[in-house]
PyMOL commands that place a pseudoatom at each C-alpha (Angstrom):
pseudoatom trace, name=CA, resn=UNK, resi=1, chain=A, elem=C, hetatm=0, pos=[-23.739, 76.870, -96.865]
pseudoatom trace, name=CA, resn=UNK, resi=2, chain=A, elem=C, hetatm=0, pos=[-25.754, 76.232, -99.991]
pseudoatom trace, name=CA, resn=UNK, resi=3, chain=A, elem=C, hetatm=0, pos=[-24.578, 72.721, -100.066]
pseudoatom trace, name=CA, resn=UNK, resi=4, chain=A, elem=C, hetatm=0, pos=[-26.700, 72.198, -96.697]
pseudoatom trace, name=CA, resn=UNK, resi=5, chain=A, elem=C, hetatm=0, pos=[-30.028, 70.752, -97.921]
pseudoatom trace, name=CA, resn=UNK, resi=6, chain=A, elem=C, hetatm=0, pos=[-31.614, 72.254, -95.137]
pseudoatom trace, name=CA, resn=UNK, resi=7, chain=A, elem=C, hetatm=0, pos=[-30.673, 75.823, -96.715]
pseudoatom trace, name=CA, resn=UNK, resi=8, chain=A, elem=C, hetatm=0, pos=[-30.529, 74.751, -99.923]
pseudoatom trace, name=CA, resn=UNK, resi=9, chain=A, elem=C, hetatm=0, pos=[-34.356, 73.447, -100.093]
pseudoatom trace, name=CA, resn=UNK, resi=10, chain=A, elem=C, hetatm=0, pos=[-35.199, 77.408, -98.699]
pseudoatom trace, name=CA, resn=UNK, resi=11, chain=A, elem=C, hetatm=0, pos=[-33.455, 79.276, -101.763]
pseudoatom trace, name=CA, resn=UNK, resi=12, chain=A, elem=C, hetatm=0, pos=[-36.338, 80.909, -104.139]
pseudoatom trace, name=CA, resn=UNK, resi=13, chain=A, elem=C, hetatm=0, pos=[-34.846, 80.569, -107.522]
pseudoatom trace, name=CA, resn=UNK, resi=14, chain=A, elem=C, hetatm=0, pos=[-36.006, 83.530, -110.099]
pseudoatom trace, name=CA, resn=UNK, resi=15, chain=A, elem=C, hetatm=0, pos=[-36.107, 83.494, -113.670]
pseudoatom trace, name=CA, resn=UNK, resi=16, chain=A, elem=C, hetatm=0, pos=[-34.023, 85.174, -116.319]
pseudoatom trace, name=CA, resn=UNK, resi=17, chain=A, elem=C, hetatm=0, pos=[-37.592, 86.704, -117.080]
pseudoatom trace, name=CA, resn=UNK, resi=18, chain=A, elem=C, hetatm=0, pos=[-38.003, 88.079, -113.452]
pseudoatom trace, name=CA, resn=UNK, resi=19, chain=A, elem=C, hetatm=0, pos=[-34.623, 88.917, -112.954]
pseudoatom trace, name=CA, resn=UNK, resi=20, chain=A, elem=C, hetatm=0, pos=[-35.560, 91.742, -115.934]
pseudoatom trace, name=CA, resn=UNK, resi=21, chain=A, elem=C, hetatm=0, pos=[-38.028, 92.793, -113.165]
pseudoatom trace, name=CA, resn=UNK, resi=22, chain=A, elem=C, hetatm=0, pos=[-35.518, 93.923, -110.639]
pseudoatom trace, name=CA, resn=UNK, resi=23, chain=A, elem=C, hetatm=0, pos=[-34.054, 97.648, -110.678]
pseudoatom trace, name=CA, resn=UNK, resi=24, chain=A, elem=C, hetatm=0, pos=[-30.535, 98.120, -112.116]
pseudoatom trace, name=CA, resn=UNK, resi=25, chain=A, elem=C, hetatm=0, pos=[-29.735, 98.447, -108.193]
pseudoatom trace, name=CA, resn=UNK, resi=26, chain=A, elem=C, hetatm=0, pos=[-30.521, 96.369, -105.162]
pseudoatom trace, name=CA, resn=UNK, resi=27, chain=A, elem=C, hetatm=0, pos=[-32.038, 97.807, -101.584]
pseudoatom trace, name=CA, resn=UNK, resi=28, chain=A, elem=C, hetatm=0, pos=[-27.763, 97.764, -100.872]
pseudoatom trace, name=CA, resn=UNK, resi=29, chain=A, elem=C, hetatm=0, pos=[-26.970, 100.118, -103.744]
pseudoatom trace, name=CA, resn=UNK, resi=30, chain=A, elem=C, hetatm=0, pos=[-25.044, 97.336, -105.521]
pseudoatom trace, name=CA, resn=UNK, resi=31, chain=A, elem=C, hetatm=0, pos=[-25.568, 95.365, -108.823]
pseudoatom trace, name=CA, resn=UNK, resi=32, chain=A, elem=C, hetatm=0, pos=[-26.253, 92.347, -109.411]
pseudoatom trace, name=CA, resn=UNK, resi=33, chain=A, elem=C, hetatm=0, pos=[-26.529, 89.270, -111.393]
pseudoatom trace, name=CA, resn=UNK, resi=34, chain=A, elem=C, hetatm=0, pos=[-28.631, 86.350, -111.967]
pseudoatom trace, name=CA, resn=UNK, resi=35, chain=A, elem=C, hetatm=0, pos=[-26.399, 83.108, -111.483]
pseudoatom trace, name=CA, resn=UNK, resi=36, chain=A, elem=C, hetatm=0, pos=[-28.305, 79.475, -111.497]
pseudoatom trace, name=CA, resn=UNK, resi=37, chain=A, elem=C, hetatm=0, pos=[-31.730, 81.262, -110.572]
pseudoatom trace, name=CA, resn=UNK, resi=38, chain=A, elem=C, hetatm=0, pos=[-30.093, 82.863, -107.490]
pseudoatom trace, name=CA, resn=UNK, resi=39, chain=A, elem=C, hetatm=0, pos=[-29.448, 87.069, -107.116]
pseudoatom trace, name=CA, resn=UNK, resi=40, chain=A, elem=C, hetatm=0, pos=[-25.248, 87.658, -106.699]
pseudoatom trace, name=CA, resn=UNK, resi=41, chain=A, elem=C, hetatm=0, pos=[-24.210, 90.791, -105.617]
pseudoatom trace, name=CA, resn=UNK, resi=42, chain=A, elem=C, hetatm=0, pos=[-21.283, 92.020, -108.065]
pseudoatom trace, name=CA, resn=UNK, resi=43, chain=A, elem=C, hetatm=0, pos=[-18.290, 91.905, -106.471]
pseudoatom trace, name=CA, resn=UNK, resi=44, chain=A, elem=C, hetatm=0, pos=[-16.040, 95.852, -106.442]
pseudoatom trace, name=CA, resn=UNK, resi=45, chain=A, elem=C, hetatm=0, pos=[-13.181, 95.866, -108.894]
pseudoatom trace, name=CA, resn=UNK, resi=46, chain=A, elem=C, hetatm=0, pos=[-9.604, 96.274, -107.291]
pseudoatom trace, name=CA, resn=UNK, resi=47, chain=A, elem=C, hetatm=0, pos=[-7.236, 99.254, -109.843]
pseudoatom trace, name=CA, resn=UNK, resi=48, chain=A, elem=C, hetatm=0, pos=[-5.157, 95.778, -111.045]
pseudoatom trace, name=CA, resn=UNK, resi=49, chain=A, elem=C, hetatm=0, pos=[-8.193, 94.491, -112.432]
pseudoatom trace, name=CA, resn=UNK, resi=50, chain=A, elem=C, hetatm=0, pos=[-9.257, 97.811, -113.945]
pseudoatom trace, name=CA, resn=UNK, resi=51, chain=A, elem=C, hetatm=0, pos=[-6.011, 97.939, -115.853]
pseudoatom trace, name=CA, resn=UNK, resi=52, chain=A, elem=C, hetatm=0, pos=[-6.386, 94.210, -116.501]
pseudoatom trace, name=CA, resn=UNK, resi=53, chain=A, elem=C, hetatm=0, pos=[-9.655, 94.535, -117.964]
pseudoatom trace, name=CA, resn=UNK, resi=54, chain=A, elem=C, hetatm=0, pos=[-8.780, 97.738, -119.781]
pseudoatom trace, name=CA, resn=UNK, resi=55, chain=A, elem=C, hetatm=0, pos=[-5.643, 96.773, -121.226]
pseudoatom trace, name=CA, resn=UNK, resi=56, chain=A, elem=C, hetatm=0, pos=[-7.504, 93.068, -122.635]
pseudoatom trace, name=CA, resn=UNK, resi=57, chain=A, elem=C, hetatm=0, pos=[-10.804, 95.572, -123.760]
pseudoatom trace, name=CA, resn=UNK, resi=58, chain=A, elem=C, hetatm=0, pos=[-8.269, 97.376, -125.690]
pseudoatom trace, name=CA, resn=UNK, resi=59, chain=A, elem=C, hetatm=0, pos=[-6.375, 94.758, -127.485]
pseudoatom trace, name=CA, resn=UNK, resi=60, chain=A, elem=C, hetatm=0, pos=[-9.185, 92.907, -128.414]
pseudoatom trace, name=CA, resn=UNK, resi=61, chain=A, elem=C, hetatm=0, pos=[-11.268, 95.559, -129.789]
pseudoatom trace, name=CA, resn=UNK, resi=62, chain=A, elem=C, hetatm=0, pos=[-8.207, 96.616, -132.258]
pseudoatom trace, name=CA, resn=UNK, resi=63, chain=A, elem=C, hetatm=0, pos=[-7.897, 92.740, -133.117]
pseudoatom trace, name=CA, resn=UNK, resi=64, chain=A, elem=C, hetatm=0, pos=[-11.402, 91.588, -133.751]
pseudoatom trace, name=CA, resn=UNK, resi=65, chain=A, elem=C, hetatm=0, pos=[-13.066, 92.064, -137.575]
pseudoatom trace, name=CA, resn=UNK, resi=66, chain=A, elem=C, hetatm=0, pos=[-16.527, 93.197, -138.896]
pseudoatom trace, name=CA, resn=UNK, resi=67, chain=A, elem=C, hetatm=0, pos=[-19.001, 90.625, -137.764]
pseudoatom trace, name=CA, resn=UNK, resi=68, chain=A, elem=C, hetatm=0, pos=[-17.953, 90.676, -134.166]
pseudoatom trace, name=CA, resn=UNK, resi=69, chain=A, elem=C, hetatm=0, pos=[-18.781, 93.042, -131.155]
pseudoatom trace, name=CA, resn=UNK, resi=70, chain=A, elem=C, hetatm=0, pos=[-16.163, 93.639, -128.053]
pseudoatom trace, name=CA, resn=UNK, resi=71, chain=A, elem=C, hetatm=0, pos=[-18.629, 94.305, -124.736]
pseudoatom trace, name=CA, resn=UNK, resi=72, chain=A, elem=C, hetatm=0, pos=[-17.557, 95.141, -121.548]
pseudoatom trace, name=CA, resn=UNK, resi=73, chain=A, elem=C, hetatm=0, pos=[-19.328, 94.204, -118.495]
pseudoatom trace, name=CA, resn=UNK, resi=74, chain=A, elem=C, hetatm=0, pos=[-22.822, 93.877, -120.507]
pseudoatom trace, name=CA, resn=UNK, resi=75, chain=A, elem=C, hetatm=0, pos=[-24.951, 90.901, -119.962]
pseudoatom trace, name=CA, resn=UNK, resi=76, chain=A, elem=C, hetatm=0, pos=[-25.427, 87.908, -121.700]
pseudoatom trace, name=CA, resn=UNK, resi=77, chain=A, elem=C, hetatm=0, pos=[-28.946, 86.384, -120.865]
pseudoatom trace, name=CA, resn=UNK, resi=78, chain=A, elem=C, hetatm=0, pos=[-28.361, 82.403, -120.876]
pseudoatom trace, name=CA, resn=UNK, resi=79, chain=A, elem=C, hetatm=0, pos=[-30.952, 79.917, -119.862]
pseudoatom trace, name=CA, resn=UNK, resi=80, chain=A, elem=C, hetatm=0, pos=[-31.032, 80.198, -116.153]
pseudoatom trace, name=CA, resn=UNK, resi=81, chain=A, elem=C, hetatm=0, pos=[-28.238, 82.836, -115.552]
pseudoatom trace, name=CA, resn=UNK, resi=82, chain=A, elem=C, hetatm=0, pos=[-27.636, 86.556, -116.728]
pseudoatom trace, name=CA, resn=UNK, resi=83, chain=A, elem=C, hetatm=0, pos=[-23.983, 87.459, -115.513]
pseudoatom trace, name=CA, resn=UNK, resi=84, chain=A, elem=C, hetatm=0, pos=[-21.725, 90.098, -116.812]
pseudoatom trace, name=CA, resn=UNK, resi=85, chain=A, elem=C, hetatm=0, pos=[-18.727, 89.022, -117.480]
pseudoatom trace, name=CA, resn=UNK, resi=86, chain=A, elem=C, hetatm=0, pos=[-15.542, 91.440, -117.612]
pseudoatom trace, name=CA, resn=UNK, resi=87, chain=A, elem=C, hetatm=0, pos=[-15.666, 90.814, -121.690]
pseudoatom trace, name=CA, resn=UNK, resi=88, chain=A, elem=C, hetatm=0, pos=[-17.247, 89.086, -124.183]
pseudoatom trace, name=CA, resn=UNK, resi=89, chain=A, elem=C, hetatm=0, pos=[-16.899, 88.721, -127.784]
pseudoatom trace, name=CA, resn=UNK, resi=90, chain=A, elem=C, hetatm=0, pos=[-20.025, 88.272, -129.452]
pseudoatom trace, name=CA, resn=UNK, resi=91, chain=A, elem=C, hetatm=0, pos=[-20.994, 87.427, -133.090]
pseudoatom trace, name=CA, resn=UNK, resi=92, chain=A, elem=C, hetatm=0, pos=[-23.249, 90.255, -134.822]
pseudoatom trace, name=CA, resn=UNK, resi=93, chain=A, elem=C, hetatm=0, pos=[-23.156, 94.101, -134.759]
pseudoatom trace, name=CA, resn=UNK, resi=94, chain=A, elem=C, hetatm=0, pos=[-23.797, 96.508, -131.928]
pseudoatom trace, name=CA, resn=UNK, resi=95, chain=A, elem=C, hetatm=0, pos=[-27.400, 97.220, -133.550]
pseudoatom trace, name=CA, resn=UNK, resi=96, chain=A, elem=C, hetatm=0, pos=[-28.126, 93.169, -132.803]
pseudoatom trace, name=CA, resn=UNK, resi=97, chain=A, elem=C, hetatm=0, pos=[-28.429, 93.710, -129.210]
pseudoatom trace, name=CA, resn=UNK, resi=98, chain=A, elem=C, hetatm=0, pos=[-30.236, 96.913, -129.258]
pseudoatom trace, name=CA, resn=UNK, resi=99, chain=A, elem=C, hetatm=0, pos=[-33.257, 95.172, -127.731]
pseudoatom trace, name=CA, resn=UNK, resi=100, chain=A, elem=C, hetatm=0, pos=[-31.596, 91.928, -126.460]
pseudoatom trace, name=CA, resn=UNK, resi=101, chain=A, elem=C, hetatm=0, pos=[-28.721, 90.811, -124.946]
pseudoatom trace, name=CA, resn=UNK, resi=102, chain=A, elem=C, hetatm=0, pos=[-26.901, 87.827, -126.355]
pseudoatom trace, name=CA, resn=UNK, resi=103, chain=A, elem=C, hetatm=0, pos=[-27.051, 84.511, -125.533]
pseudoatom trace, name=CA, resn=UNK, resi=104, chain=A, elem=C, hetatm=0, pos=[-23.813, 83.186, -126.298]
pseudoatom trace, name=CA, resn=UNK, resi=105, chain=A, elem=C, hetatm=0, pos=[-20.319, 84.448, -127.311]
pseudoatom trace, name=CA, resn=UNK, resi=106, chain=A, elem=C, hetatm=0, pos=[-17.462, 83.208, -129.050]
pseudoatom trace, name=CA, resn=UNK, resi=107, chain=A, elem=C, hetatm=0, pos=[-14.890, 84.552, -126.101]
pseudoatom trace, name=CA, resn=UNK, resi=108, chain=A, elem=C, hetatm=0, pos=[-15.752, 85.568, -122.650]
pseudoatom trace, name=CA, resn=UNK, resi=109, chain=A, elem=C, hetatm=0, pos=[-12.946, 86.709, -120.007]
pseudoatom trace, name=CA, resn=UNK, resi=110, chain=A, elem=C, hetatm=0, pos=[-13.079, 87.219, -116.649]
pseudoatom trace, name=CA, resn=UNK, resi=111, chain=A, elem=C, hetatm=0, pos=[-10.453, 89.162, -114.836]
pseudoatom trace, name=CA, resn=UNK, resi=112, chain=A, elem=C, hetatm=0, pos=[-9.773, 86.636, -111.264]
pseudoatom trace, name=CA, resn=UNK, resi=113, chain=A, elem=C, hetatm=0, pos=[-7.955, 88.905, -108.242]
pseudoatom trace, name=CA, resn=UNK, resi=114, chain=A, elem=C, hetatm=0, pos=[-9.917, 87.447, -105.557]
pseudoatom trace, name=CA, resn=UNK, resi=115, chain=A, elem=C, hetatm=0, pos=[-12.535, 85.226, -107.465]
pseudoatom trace, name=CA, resn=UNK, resi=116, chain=A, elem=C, hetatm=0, pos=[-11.056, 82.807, -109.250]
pseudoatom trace, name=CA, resn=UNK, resi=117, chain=A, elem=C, hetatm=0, pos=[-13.160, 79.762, -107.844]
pseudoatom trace, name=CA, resn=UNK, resi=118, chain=A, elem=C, hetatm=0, pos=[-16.367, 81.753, -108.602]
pseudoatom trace, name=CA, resn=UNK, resi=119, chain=A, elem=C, hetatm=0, pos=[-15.101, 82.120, -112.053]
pseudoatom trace, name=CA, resn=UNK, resi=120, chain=A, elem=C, hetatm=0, pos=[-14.166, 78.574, -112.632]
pseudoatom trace, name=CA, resn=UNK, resi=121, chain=A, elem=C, hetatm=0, pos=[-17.402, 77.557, -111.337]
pseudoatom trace, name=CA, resn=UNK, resi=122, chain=A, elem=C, hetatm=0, pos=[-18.876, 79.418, -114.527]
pseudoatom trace, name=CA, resn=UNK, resi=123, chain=A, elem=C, hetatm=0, pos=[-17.680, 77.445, -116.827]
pseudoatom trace, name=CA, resn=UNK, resi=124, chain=A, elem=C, hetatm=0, pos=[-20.163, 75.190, -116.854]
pseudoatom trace, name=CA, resn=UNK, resi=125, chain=A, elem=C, hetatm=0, pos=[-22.858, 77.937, -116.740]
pseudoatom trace, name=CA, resn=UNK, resi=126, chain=A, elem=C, hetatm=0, pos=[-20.963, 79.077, -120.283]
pseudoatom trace, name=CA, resn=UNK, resi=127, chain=A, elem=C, hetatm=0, pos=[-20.357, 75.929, -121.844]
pseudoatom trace, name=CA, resn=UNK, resi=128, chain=A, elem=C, hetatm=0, pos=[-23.760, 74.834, -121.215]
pseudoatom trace, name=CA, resn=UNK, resi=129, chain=A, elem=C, hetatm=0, pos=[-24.596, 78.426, -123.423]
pseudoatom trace, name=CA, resn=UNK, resi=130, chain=A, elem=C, hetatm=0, pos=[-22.458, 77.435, -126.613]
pseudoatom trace, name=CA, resn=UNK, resi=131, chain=A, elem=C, hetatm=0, pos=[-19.746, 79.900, -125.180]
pseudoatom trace, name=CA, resn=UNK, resi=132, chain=A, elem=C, hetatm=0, pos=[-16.922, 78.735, -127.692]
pseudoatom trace, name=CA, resn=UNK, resi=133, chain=A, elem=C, hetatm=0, pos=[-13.883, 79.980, -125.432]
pseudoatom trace, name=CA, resn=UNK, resi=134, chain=A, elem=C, hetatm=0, pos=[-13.621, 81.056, -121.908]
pseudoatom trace, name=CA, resn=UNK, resi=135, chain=A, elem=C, hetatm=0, pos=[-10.364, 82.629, -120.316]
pseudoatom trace, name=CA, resn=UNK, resi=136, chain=A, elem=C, hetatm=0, pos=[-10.006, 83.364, -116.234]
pseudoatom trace, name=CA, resn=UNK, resi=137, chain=A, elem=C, hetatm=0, pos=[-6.669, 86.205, -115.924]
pseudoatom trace, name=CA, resn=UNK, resi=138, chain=A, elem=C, hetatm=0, pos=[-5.152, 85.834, -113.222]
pseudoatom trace, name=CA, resn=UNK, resi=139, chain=A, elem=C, hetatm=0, pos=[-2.563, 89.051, -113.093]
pseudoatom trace, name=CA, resn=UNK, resi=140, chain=A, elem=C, hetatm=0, pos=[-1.153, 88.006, -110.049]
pseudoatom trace, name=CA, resn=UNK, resi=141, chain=A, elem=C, hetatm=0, pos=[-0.012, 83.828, -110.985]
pseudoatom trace, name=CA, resn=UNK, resi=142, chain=A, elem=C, hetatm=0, pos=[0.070, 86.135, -114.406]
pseudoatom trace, name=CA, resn=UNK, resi=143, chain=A, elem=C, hetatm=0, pos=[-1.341, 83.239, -116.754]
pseudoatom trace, name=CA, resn=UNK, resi=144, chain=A, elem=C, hetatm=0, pos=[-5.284, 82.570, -118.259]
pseudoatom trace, name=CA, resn=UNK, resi=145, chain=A, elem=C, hetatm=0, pos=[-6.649, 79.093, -117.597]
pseudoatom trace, name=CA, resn=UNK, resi=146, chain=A, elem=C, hetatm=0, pos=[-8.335, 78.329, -121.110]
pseudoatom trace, name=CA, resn=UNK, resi=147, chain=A, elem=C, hetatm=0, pos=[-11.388, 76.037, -121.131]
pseudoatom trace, name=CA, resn=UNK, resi=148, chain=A, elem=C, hetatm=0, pos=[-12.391, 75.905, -124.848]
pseudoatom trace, name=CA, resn=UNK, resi=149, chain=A, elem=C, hetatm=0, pos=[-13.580, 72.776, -126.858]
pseudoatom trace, name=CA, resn=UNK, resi=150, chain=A, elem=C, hetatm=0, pos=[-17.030, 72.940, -125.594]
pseudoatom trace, name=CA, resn=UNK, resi=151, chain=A, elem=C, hetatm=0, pos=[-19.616, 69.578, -126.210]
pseudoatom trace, name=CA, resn=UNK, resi=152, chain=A, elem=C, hetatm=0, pos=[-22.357, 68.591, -124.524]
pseudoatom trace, name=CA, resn=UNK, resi=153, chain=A, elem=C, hetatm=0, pos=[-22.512, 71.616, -122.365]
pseudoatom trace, name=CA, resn=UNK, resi=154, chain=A, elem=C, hetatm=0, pos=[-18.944, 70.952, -121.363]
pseudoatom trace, name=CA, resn=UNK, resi=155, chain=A, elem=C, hetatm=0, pos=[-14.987, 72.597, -122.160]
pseudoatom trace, name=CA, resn=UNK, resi=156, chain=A, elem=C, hetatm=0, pos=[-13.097, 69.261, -123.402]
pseudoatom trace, name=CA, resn=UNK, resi=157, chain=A, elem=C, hetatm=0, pos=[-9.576, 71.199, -122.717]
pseudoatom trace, name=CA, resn=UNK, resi=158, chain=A, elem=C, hetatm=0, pos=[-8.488, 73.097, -120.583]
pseudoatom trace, name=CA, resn=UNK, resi=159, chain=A, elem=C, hetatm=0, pos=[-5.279, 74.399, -120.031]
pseudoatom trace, name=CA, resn=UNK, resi=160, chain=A, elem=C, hetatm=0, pos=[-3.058, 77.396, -118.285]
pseudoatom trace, name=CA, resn=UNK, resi=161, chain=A, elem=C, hetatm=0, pos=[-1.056, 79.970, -120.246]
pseudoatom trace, name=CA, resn=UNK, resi=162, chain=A, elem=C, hetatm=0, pos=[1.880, 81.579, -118.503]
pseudoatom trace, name=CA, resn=UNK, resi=163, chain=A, elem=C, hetatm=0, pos=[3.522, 84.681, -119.054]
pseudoatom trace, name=CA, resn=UNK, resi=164, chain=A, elem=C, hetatm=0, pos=[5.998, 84.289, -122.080]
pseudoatom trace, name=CA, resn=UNK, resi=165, chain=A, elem=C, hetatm=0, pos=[3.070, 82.474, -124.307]
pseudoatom trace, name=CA, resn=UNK, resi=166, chain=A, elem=C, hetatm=0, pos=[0.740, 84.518, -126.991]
pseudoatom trace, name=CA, resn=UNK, resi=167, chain=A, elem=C, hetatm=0, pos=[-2.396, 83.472, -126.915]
pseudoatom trace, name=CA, resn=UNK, resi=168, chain=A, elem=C, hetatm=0, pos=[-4.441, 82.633, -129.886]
pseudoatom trace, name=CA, resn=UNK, resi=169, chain=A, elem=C, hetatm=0, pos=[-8.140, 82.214, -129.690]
pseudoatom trace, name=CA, resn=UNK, resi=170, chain=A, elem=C, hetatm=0, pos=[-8.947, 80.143, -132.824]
pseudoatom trace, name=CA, resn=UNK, resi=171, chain=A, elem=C, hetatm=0, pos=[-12.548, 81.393, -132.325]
pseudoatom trace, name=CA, resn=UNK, resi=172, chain=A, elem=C, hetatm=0, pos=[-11.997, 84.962, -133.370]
pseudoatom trace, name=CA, resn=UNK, resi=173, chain=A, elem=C, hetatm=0, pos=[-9.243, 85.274, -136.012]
pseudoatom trace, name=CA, resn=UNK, resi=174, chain=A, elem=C, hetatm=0, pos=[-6.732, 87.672, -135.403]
pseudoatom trace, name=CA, resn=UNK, resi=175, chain=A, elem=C, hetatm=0, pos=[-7.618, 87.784, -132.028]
pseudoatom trace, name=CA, resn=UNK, resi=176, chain=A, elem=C, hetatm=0, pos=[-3.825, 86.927, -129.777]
pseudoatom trace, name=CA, resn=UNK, resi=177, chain=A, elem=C, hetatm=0, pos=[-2.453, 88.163, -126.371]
pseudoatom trace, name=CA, resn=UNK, resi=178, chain=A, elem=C, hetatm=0, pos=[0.812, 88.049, -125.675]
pseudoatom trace, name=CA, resn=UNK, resi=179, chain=A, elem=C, hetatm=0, pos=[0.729, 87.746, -121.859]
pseudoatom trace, name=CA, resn=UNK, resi=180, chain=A, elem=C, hetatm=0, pos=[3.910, 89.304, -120.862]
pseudoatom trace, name=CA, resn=UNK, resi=181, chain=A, elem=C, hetatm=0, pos=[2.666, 92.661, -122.110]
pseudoatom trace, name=CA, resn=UNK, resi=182, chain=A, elem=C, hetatm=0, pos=[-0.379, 91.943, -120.919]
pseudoatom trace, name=CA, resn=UNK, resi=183, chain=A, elem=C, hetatm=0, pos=[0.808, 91.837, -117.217]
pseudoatom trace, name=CA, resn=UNK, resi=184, chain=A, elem=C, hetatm=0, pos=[3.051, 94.620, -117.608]
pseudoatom trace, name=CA, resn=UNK, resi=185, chain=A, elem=C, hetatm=0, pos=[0.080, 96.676, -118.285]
pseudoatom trace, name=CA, resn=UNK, resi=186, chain=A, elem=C, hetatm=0, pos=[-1.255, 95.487, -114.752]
pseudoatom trace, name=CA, resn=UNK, resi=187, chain=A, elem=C, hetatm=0, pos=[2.028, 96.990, -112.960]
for i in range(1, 187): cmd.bond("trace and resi %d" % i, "trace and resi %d" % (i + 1))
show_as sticks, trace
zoom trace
């Protein structure tokens, strides 16, 4: 529907700025987050991705070293966007982003049961932010499409990962997944 001009030219695109404006909630009770200037409700997390997510939260945040933060489901405020990804692995310390949220990250994940062409649609939106490695899980294909390489607002490679691989991310040293335990954590 957005792709119809005639809806398209009605949208009312809000700034990152305005979007701070908003309460946590919308009149629906839901959250949200600010995609391309346009208000997305959040979509509810199925118990595979919870275990997903968890199981990835905890592996990364024994693997990563001083210098970088593990966040879950925080925002990152980007140039016309503010979404919250599943994780992100930021450069600083937690006291950085005690009055701001970051604008970039070395690693963001998102956790794909039912969204998968939402989430590859955000790669631009994090390459364009100097996002040095984006993964999309998806438990039940059980492999990560990598998009890393990113110039000119744009991943150069991209590839998929499938179960028996570890996964390095040569953005965050120390930082590897080996899938298969990975997805047995997710049954």
């Amino acid at each position: 529907m957005l792709e119809i001009p005639e809806v398209s030219a009605r949208i009312s695109p809000i700034t990152v700025e305005q979007y701070h404006q908003f309460p946590e909630f919308n009149v629906n009770g839901r959250r949200t987050e600010l995609i391309r200037g346009m208000v997305i409700e959040k979509l509810s997390k199925s118990p595979l991705h919870c275990r997903i997510a968890k199981a990835l939260y905890d592996q990364l945040f024994q693997a990563v070293s001083i210098g970088f933060v593990v966040r879950k489901d925080d925002p990152l405020t980007l140039a016309d966007s503010e979404p919250e990804p599943d994780l992100a692995v930021v450069c600083g310390d937690e006291r950085d982003f005690a009055s701001r949220h970051p604008s970039t990250a070395a690693l963001v994940i998102e956790v794909a049961i039912t969204s998968a062409a939402a989430d590859r649609s955000m790669a631009a939106v994090y390459a364009e932010a100097g996002v040095e490695e984006y993964w999309i899980v998806l438990p039940v294909e059980q492999r990560i499409e990598v998009h890393r390489q990113v110039a000119d607002g744009a991943y150069l490679e991209q590839i998929i990962v499938e179960r028996e691989v570890t996964l390095e991310c040569p953005s965050i040293p120390g930082v590897c997944i080996r899938l298969a335990d990975l997805f047995d954590a997710g049954e």
